[in-house]
C-alpha positions as CSV (number, residue, x, y, z in Angstrom):
1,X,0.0,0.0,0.0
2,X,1.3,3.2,-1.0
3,X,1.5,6.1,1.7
4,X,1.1,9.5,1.3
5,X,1.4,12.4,3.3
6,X,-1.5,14.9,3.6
7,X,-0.7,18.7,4.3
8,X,-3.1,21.7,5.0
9,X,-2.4,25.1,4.7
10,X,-4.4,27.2,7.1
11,X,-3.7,30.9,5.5
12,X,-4.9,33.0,8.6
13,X,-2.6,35.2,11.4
14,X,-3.4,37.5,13.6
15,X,-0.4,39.5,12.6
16,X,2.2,39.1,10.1
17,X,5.9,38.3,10.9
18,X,8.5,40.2,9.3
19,X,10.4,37.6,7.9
20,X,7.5,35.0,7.1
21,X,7.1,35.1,3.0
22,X,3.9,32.0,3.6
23,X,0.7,33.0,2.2
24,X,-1.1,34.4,4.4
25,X,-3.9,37.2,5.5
26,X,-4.9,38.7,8.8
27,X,-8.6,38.6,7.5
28,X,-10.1,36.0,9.8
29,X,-13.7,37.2,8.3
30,X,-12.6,34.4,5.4
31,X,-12.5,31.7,7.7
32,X,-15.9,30.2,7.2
33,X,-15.6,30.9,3.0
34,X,-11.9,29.2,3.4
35,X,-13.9,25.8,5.4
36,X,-16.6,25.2,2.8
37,X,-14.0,25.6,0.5
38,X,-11.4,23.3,1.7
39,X,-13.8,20.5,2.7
40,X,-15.2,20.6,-0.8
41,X,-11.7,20.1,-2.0
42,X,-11.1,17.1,0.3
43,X,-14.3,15.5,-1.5
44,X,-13.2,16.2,-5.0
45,X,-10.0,14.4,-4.0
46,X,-11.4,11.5,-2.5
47,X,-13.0,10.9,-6.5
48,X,-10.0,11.3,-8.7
49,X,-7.5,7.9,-9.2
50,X,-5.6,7.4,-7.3
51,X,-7.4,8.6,-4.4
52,X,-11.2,7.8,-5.4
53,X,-13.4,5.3,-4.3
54,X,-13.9,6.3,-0.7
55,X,-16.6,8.7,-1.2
56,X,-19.8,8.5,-2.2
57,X,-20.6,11.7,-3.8
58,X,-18.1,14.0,-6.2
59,X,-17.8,17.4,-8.1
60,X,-19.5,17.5,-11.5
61,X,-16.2,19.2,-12.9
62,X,-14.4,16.2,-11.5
63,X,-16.5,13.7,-13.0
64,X,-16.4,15.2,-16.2
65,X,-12.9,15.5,-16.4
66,X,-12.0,12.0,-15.2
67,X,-14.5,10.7,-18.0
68,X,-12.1,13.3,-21.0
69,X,-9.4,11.5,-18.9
70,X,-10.4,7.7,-19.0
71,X,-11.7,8.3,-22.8
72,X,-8.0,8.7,-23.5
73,X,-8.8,12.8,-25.0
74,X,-6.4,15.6,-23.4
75,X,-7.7,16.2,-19.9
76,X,-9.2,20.0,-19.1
77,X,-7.0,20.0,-16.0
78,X,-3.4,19.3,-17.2
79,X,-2.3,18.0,-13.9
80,X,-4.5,15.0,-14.0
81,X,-2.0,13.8,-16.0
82,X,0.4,13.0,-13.3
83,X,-2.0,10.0,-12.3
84,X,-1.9,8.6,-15.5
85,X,0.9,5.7,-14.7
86,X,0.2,6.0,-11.1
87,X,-3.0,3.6,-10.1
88,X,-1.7,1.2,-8.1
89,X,-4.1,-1.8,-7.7
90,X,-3.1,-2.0,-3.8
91,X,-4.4,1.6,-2.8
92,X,-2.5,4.2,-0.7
93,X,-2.7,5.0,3.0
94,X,-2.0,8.6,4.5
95,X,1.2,8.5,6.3
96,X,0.7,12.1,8.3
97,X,-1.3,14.7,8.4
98,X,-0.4,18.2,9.0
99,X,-1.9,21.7,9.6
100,X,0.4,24.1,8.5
101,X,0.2,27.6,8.1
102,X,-0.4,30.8,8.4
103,X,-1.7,30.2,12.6
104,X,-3.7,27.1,11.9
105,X,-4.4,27.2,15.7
106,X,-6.7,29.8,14.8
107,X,-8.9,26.9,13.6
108,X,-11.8,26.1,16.5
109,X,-11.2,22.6,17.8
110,X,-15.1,22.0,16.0
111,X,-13.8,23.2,12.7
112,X,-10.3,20.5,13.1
113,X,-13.0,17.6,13.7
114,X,-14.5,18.6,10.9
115,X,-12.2,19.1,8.9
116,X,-10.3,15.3,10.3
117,X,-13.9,13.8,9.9
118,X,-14.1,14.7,6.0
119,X,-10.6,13.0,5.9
120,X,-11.1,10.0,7.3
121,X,-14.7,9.4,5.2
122,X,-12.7,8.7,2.3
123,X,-9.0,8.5,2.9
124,X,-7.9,5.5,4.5
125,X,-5.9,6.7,7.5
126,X,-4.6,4.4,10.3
127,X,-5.5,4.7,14.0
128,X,-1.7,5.7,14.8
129,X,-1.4,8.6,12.2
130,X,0.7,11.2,12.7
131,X,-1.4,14.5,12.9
132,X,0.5,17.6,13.6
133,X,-1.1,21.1,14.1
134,X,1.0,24.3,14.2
135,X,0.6,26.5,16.6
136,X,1.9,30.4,18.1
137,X,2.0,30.5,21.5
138,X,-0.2,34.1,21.4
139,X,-3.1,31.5,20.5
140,X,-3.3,29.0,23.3
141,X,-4.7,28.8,26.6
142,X,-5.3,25.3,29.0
143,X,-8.8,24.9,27.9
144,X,-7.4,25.2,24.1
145,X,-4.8,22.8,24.1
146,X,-7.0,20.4,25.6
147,X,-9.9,20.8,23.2
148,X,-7.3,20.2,20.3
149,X,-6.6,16.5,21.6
150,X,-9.5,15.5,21.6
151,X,-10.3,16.8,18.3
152,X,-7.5,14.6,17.1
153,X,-4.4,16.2,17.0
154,X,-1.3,14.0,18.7
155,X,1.5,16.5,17.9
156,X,1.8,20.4,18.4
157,X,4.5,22.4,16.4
158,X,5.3,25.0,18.8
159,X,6.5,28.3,16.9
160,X,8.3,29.6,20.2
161,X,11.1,31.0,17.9
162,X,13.2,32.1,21.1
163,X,12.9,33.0,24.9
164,X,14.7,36.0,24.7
165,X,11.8,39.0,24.4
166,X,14.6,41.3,22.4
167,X,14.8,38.6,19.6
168,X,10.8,38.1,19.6
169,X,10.8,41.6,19.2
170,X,12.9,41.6,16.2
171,X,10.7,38.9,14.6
172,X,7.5,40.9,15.7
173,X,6.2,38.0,17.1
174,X,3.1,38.7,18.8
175,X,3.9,36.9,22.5
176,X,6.4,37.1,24.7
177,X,8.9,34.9,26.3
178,X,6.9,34.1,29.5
179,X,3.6,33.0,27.0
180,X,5.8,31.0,25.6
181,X,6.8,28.8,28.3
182,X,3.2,28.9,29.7
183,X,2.0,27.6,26.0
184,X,4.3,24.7,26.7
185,X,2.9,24.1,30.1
186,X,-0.6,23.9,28.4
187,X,0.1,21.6,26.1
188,X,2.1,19.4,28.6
189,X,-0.6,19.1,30.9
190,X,-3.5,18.4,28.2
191,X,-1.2,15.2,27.7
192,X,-0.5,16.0,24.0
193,X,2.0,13.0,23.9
194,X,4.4,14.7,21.2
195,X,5.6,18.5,21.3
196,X,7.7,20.2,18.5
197,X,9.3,23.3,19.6
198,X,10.7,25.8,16.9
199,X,13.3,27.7,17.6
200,X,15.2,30.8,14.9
201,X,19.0,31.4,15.7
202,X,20.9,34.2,13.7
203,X,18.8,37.0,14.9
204,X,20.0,40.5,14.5
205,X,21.1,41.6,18.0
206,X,21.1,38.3,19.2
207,X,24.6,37.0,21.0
208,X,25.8,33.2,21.2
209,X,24.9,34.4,24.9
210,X,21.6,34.7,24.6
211,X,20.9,31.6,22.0
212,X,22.3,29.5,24.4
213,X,20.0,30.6,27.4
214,X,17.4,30.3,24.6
215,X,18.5,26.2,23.5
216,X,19.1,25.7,27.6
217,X,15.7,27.1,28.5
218,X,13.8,24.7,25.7
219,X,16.0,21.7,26.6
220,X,14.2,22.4,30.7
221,X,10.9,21.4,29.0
222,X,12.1,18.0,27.3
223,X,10.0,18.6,24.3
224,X,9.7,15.5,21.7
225,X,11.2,17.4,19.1
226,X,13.0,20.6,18.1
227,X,13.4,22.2,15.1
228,X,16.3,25.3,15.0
229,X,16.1,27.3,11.6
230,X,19.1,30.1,10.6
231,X,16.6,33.5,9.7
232,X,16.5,33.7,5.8
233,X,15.9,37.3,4.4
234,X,13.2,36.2,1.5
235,X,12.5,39.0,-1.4
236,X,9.6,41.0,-0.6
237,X,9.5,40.2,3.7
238,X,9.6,43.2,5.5
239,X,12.4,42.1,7.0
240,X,14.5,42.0,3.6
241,X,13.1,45.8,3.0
242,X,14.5,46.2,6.3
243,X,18.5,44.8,5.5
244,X,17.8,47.1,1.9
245,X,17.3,50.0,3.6
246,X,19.7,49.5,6.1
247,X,17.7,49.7,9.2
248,X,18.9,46.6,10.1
249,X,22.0,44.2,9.9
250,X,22.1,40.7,9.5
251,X,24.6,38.3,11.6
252,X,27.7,38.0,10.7
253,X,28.4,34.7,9.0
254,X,31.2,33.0,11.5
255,X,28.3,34.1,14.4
256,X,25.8,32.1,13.0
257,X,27.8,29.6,12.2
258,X,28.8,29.5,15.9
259,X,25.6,29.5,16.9
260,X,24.4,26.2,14.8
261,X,27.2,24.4,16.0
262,X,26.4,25.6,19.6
263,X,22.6,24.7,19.3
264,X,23.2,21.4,17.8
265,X,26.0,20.5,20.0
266,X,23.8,21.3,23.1
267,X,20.9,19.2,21.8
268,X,22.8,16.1,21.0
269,X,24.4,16.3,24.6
270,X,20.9,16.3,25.9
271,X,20.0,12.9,24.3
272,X,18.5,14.0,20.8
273,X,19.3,12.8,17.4
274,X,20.2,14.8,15.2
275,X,18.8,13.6,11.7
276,X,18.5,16.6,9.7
277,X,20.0,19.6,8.9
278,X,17.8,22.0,11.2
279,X,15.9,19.2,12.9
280,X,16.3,16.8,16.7
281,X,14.4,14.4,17.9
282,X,14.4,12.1,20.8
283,X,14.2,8.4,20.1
284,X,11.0,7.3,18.3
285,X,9.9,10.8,18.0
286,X,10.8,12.1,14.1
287,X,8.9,13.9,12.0
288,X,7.1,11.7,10.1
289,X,5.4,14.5,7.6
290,X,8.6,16.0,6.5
291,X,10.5,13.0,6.6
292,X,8.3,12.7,3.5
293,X,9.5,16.2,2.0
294,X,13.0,14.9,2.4
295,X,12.2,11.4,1.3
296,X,11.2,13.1,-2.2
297,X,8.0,10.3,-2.1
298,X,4.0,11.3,-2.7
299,X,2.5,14.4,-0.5
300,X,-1.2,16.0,-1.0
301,X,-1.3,19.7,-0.3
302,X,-5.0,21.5,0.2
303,X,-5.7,24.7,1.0
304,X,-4.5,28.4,-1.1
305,X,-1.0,27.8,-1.9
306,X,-0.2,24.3,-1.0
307,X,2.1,22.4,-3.5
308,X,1.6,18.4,-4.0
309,X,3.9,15.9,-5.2
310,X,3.0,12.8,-7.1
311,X,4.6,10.6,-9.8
312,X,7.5,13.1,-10.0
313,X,4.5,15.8,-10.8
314,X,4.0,19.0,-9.3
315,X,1.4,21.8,-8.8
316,X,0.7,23.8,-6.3
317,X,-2.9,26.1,-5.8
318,X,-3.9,29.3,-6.1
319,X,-2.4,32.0,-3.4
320,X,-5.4,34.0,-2.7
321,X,-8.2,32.7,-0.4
322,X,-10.8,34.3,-2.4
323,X,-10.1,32.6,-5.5
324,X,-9.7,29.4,-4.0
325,X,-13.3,29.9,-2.3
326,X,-14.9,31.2,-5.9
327,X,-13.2,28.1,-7.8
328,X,-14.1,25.3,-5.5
329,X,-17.8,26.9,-5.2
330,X,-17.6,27.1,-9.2
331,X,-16.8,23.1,-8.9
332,X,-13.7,24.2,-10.5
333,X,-10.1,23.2,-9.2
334,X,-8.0,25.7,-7.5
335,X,-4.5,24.8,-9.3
336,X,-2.4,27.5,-10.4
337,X,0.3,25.4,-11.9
338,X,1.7,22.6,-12.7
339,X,5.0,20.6,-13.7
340,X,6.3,17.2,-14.7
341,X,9.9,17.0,-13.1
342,X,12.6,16.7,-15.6
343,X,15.1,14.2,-15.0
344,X,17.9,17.3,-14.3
345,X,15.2,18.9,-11.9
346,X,14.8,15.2,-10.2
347,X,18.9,14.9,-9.7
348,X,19.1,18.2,-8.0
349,X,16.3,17.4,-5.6
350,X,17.5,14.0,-5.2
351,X,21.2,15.9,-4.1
352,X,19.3,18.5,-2.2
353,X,17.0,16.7,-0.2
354,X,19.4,13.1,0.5
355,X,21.9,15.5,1.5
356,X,19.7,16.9,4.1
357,X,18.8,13.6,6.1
358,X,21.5,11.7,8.7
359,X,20.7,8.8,6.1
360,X,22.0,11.2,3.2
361,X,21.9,10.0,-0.8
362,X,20.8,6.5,-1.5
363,X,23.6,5.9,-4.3
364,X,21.8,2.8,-5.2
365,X,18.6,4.1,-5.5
366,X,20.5,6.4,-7.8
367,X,22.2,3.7,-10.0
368,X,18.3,2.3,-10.0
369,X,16.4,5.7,-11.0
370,X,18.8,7.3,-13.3
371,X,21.3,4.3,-14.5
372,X,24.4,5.9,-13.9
373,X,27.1,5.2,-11.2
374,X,27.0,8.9,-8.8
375,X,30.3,8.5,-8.0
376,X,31.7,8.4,-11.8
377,X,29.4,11.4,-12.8
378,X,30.9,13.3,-9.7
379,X,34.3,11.9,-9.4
380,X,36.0,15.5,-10.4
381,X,33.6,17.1,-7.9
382,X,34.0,15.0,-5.4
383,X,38.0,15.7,-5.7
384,X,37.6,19.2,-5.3
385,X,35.5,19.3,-2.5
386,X,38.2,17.0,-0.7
387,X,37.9,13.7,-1.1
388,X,35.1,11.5,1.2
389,X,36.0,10.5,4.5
390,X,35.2,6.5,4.5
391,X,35.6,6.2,8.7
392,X,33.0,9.1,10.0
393,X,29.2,8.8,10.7
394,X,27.4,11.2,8.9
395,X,27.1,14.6,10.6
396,X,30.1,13.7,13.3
397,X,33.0,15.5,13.0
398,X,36.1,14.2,10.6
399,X,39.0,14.0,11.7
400,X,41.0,15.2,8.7
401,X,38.2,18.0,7.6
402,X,36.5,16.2,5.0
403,X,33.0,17.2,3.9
404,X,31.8,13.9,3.1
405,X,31.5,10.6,4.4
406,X,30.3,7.5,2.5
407,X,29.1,4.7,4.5
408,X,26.7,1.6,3.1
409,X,26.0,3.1,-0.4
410,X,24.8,6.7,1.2
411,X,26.6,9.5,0.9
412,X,26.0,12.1,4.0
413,X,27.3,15.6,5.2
414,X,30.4,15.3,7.9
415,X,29.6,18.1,10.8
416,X,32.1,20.3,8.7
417,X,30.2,19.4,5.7
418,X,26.6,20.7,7.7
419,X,28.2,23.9,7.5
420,X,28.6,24.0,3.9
421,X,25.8,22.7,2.4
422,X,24.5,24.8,-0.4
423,X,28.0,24.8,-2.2
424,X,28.6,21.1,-1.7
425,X,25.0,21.0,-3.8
426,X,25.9,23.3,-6.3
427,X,29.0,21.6,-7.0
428,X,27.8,18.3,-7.0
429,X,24.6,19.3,-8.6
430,X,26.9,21.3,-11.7
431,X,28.5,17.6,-12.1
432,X,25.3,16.2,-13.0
433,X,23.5,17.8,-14.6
């Protein structure tokens, strides 16, 4: 049975961060527009190979596009395409299921049943399933986090960001560090059984100093998981206007570089594994939605802007909450694009995303997809980036500096290598392609 992982953007905040570049709108007016919408999207889902026959009802526009389909004439959606060769006889299970966002803690815990109960109509989703829910702390209280358990969520991304108050400020986050550790609290004592805490290093202003309080103060809660993400400047934030107008200045390089090493060295000291770039997790507890990212296998994105992944297809829907209410009411999908990989597009992300994990790039798999040896396509490459160091587990240290280690057909980042990632990609990316 094939699995595949089920994402939901939820597009509303109360306020918008600086440096978030999600879709997103403050508008919380929308919110009963953006449910009818979405659930009507779940159904039309549940009918279209390879997720059909679940359901008992469907969209006319979905019906009378899978009957141009299954008549063999070019479909009126293009991306229905990407299920062409992909029926499997054996059906698919979800894997995960995750509210993203945007503050999907926004969401009512009536609205997440809901919202869970259309899912489980017509996707088959096993008793155990992963459901994650993001939250901010400004949105929680006891009662909340309760009520969201027994709607069905089992795992709460936390987006604490930092306990220092000047760095929250920075981000314009909209709580403070002391609602942040009472969030935690809440969710501890409703008994959600597996707590994500995110956590941004690289601040402006912030000092190695004060991300280590930040790392020792979320280690005191003995969270499940944690997540620790360098701040990106994306074009069009307000926080890139921000660096252009020089009203701000980013962190020096060799500081944030200090302070990932820090953070990662603390968390591995306190029992967690690190097995990805920015993520940690105590035994038993990793992600098992973005394992699926990094995996590069099948995910389903609903909601305005979420991208989906299927058969080495791509398409992602419409950014704008409106439209996506008007098309779905219209019984018309809300798909902005769409895009078969090319085999160059699938080597890069096979680089990108292998080179990620603890487990790093399957080189069989490789051999298997694209019927050439990696390490004869890359051999040059590999030389000038130093060789591969044959005795280090992947993201330990090596002891003669190499950025690579090969071990059982993978090839993983050393921990100098961590530091380094984008230009071991490009190089070894330039080499294949």
């Amino acid at each position: 049975m094939r699995n595949v992982a089920l994402y939901i953007h939820v597009p509303f905040c109360r306020h918008k961060c600086t440096y978030c570049d999600f879709y997103s709108i403050t508008d919380t007016s929308m919110l009963p527009h953006y449910m009818a919408a979405l659930l009507k999207e779940i159904e039309g889902y549940q009918q279209k190979p390879p997720f059909d026959g679940f359901s008992s009802s469907s969209l006319p526009e979905i019906r009378q596009q899978q009957q141009v389909f299954n008549d063999g004439e070019t479909a009126a959606s293009p991306f229905l395409a990407a299920f062409q060769t992909m029926l499997p006889d054996d059906g698919f299970s979800l894997s995960s299921i995750y509210f993203g966002g945007g503050t999907p803690s926004l969401l009512s815990h009536e609205q997440i049943f809901t919202i869970l109960r259309f899912i489980r109509q017509g996707f088959y989703a096993p008793q155990d399933i992963e459901i994650t829910l993001e939250a901010n702390p400004g949105t929680l209280s006891e009662p909340s986090a309760a009520l969201l358990l027994n709607a069905g969520i089992n795992r709460l991304s936390l987006g604490v960001q930092s306990f220092d108050n000047r760095d929250l400020s920075m981000l314009s986050r909209i709580h403070d560090a002391r609602q942040a550790a009472e969030s935690i609290h809440y969710l501890q004592r409703a008994n959600i059984p597996n707590i994500s805490i995110d956590l941004i290093y690289a601040v402006p202003c912030q000092t190695l100093d004060s991300w280590q309080q930040t790392v020792t103060q979320t280690l005191q809660f003995k969270p499940q998981h944690i997540s620790m993400y360098g701040l990106t400047y994306e074009p069009g934030t307000a926080l890139a206007r921000a660096v252009e107008l020089k009203q701000i200045k980013k962190c020096d390089e060799e500081l944030e570089r200090e302070m990932y090493l820090c953070g990662s060295e603390m968390l591995t000291a306190a029992g967690y594994e690190h097995y990805e770039i920015s993520n940690f997790a105590l035994p038993g507890y990793r992600s098992r939605h973005n394992q699926k990212y990094w995996d590069g296998t099948a995910y389903l994105g609903l909601g305005p802007s979420a991208h989906s992944h299927f058969n080495h297809f791509r398409w992602r829907n419409i950014d704008d909450v409106h439209a996506y209410h008007q098309r779905l009411n219209k019984d018309e999908w809300p798909v902005a694009e769409t895009e078969k990989l090319t085999t160059t597009q699938m080597k890069a992300e096979a680089i990108l995303l292998g080179l990620r994990r603890k487990e790093g790039l399957d080189l069989q798999m490789w051999r298997q997809i694209f019927t050439k040896d990696f390490y004869e396509l890359t051999g040059s490459a590999l030389e000038s980036l130093g060789g591969i160091d044959l005795d280090t587990s992947p993201f330990q240290p090596s002891q003669n500096g190499k950025l690579l280690t090969g071990i059982n057909h993978h090839l993983a980042l050393t921990r100098q290598g961590l530091l380094l990632y984008d230009y071991i990609c490009r190089e070894l990316y330039a080499a294949v392609a």
